[in-house]
Structures are given as structure tokens and as C-alpha cells.
N, C-alpha and C positions, 0 to 999 in steps of 0.2 A: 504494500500500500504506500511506504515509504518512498520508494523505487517510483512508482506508478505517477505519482503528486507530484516530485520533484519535492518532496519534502526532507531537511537533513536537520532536523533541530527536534530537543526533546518536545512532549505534548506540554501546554502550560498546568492543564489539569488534567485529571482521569476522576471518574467516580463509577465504584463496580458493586454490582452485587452477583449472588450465587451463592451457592452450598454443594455441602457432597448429599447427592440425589439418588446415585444408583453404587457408588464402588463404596458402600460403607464397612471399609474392610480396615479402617484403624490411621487413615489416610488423614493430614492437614490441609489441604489443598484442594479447592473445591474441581467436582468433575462437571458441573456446570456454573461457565462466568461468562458474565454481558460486562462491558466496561463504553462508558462515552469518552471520550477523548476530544480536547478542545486542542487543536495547533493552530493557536494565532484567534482568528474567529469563523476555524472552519469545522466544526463538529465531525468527528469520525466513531461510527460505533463498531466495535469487533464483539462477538459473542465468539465460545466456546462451550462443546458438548462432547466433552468424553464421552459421553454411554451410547453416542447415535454416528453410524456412521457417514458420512457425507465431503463432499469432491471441493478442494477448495475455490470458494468463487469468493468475487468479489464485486459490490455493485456502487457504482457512481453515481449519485441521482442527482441530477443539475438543476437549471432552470427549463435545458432544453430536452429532456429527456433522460435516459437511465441507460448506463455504459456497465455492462456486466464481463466480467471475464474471468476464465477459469485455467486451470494447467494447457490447455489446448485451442479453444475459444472466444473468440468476443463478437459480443453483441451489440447494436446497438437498437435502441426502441426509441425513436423520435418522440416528445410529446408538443403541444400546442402551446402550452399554459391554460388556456381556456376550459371553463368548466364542459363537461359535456352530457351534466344532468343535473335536476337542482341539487340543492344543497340537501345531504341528510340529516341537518339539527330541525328540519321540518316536521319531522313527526312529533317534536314536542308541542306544535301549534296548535290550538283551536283547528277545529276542521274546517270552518269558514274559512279562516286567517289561511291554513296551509292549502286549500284548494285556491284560493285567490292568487295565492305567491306561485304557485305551481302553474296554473293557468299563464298567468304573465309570463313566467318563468319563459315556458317554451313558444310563446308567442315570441318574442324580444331574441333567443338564443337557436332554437331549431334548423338548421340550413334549409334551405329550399330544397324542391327534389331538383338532382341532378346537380349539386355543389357540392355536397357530401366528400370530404378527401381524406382518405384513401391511407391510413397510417402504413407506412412501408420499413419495416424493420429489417434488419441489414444484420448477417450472423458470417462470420470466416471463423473456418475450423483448420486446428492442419492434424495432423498424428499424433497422438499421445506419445510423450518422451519421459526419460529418466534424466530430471536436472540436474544432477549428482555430475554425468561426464560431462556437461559444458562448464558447468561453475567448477569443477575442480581444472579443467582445460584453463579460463580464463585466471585460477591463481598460480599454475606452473607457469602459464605465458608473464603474467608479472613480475613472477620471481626471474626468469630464465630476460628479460628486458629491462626491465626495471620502472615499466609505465605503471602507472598508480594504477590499481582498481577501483572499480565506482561504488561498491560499498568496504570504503575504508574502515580504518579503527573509529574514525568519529562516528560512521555511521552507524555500526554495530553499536556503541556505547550508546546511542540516540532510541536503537532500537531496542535494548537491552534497558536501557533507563523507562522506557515505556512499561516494558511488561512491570519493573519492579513497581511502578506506578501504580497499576492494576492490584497487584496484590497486598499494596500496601491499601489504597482503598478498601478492597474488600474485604479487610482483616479490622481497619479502625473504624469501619460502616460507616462512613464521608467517604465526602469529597477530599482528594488531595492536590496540590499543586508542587511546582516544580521553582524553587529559588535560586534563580539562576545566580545571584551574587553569592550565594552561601552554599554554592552547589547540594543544596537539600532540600527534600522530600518533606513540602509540611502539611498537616492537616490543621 
């Protein structure tokens, strides 16, 4: 995700929850955690689920749509912004009030026949790989040249400072933040 953002700096905050759910085998470390993460003022959420198996993906959601990519994969799903049905806090209206809002609703919003367009979502796949020989290809070519690699010691430390983030939230049940003058982890 790091990689993907262009992002090389620790999260300002983290705040997680979770528990141990299914592996209650004498374990400290929950097998299921959600954690939000704020870098700068861009909210990132990761979860984790030990007990459920599943392909790692990742999803972008913008203003213009939602960017998902997996070991193999990326998609993209165009959106509009535009609403494209009322609003759901409708049903808690009067039924006067919410048949009136509804009525106008699609009066004012509905396209015409024959405007209607056409959401076209866009998917490239290539072979499932093992990224084990390119990432170890690209630390022998470093070592054996001497050109930097793109995830350096700060990056690792950025990313490594993340997770302990996570666990330290999830253990003092806050929020924590990251002091970047005092290089520590405060709640």
C-alpha cells in the first residue's frame, strides 16, 4: 500500500480494534484486527483475519471510482459521483414526506430513455507468480551494483513503525499517534 501511494513516512495515527476470535489457544495477539490509519489527511484502513482464508487485495476508492488490485490483477470500476437513487435515511420519513422526496427525487435525477451511460469497468490480469524470485533478484542486483532499492531501511522502518502502531492501539484500546520529535508512540 506503501509502494502503491508513493507513500515513505510513518502513519500520524493508527486506532485498532480486534480480539482473539477463533485461535484461543493461549495466544496474545489478536487473530482478528481492523486498524484506520491516518498519513497526513489520507485515511487508510487495513483489517486482518487469521481464521479466514483470502487473496491479498487491495482497494483505492477515490473520488472517481474504486482501483482494486490483487497478486495478479487490477481493476478499475469508474464511478460518476452522482447519486443514482434516493437517499436511504428516507425511510425514516413520514410516508407523505418520503413519497414527496422520492417523487421529486426521480423527477429532477432519472436520465431520459436513451442517455443512460453505460458504467464500463476495465480488469488486466496477467499469471499468478511467486514474488519471492523477483524481490530477492532485485536485492542481489543491489548488492552485486550498488543502486539503492526502492524499499530501503527507511522504508521498512516506516512500515515496521506502522504495524507496531496497530498493536500498540489495540492493546491501550485508543487511539495512538506517532511523535515524530521524540520518535515515540503516544497515546
Amino acid at each position: 500500500m506503501m509502494f502503491m501511494l508513493g507513500i515513505n513516512e510513518p502513519p500520524k495515527q493508527a486506532s485498532a480494534v480486534g480480539g482473539i476470535r477463533r485461535w484461543k489457544d493461549g495466544r496474545n495477539m489478536p487473530d482478528v484486527h481492523a486498524v484506520v490509519y491516518y498519513y497526513g489527511e489520507l485515511p487508510v484502513y487495513m483489517r486482518l483475519n487469521v481464521g479466514t482464508e483470502m487473496p491479498e487485495t487491495y482497494r483505492i476508492q477515490g473520488s472517481k471510482g474504486v482501483l482494486e488490485v490483487t497478486g495478479s490483477s487490477l481493476t478499475l470500476a469508474p464511478q460518476t459521483g452522482k447519486d443514482g437513487y434516493p437517499s436511504y435515511y428516507t425511510g425514516s420519513f413520514p410516508r407523505a414526506m418520503r413519497e414527496a422526496y422520492v417523487e421529486k427525487w426521480h423527477q429532477e435525477n432519472d436520465p431520459k430513455p436513451g442517455q443512460t451511460a453505460m458504467s464500463e469497468t476495465i480488469s488486466f490480469s496477467g499469471p499468478d507468480f511467486d514474488d519471492v524470485r523477483p524481490h530477492l533478484w532485485t536485492f542481489f542486483e543491489a548488492v552485486r551494483t550498488r543502486k539503492p532499492v526502492t524499499e530501503d531501511v527507511v522504508f521498512g522502518h516506516n512500515a515496521a513503525l506502522a504495524c507496531h502502531m496497530a498493536n500498540e492501539s489495540y492493546f491501550r484500546k485508543g487511539t495512538v499517534s506517532w511523535d515524530e520529535a521524540s520518535k515515540t508512540i503516544r497515546g
